[in-house]
C-alpha positions in Angstrom: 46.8 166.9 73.2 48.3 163.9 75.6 50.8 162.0 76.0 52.4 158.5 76.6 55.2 157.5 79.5 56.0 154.2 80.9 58.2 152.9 83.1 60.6 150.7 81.1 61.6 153.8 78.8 62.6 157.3 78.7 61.0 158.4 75.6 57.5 159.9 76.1 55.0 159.4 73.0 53.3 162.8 71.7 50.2 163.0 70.1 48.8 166.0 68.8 45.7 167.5 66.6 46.6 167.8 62.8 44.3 170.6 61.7 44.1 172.1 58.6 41.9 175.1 57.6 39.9 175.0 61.1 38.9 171.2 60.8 41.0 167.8 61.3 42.5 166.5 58.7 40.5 163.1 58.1 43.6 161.4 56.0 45.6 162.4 59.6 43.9 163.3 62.1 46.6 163.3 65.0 50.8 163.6 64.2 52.6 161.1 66.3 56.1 161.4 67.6 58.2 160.5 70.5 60.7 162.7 72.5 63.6 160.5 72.6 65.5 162.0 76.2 68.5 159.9 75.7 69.6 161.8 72.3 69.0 165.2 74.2 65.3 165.0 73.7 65.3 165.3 70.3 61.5 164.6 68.4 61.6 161.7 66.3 58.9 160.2 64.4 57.2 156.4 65.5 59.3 153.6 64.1 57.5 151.5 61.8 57.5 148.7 64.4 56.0 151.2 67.2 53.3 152.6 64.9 51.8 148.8 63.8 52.2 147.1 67.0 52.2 149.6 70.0 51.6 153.9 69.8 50.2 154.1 66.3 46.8 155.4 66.4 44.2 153.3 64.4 41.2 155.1 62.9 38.1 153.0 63.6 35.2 155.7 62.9 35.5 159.3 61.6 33.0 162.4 60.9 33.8 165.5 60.3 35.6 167.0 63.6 34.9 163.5 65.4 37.0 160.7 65.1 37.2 157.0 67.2 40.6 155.4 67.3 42.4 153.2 69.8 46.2 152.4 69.7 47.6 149.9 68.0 48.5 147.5 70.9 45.1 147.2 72.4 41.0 148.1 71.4 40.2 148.0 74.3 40.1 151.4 75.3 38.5 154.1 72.6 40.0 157.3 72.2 37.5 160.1 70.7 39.4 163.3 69.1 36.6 166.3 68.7 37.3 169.5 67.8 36.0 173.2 68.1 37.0 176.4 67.6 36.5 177.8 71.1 38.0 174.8 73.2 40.1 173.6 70.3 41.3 169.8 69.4 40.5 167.5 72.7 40.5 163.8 73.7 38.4 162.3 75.7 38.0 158.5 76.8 36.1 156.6 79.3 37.6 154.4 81.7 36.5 152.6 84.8 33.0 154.5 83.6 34.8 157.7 84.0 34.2 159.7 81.0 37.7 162.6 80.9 39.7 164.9 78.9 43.0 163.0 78.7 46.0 164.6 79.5 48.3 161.4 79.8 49.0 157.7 80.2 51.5 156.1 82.3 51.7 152.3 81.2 53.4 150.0 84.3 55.2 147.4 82.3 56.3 144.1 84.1 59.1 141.5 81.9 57.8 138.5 80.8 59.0 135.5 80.4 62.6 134.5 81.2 62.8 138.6 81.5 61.7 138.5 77.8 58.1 140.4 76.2 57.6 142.9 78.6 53.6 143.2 79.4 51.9 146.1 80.6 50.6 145.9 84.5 48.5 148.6 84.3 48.1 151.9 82.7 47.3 154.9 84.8 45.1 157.4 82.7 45.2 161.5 83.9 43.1 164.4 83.0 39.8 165.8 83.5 36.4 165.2 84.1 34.0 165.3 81.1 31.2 167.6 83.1 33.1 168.9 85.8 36.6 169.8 84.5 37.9 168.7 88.0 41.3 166.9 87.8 40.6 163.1 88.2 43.1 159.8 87.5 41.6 156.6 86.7 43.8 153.2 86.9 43.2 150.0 84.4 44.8 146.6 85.7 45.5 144.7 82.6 45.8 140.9 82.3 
């Protein structure tokens, strides 16, 4: 459905539908897994470490074929997963009062401290808009 890419890394984080018998599966509703480009992009599951504290999705409401999750590393930002049978398994999120299908996220990362902790700068969201379907990218400044 979308994807994650940031500039400190050349992994990409995957996320995709898990559907079973034409709905989501509510114990899982997305697979996670990173492309690791470095070991000839081979598809490796989220460490532990990446799952709790960074590009694990977090459940926070769920319906049949509707589901509200954020990652890990921030609520800020609410993620909704619908699904139909004609346009399939979309996300959509708002940002900057943008409401958009989301195709993917770049994150800007700076280094903190002493070059330690790096922090994200801002996170660049692409994909399309709700109503119109018209390309549009949408940037978050973090703090």
């Amino acid at each position: 459905m979308f994807y994650i890419q940031h500039s400190n890394n050349h992994n990409t984080y995957v996320y995709d539908a898990n559907i079973k018998g034409g709905i989501i599966d509510s114990s899982q509703p997305i697979n996670e897994y990173q492309i690791v480009y470095t070991e000839k992009g081979i598809q490796k599951p989220l460490s532990r470490i990446q799952k709790k504290l960074a590009y694990g999705m977090v459940i926070q409401e769920s319906k049949p074929n509707l589901f509200k999750l954020h990652l890990a590393a921030s609520e800020k930002i609410y993620f909704y997963l619908n699904y139909n049978e004609s346009a399939g398994a979309r996300i959509y999120v708002t940002v900057n009062n943008q409401k958009m299908y989301l195709d993917k996220m770049f994150v800007q990362l700076k280094e903190g401290l002493l070059g330690l902790k790096a922090k994200a700068e801002y996170v660049l969201f692409f994909g399309k808009n709700y109503d119109s379907g018209k390309p549009i990218t949408e940037k978050i400044i973090l703090e």
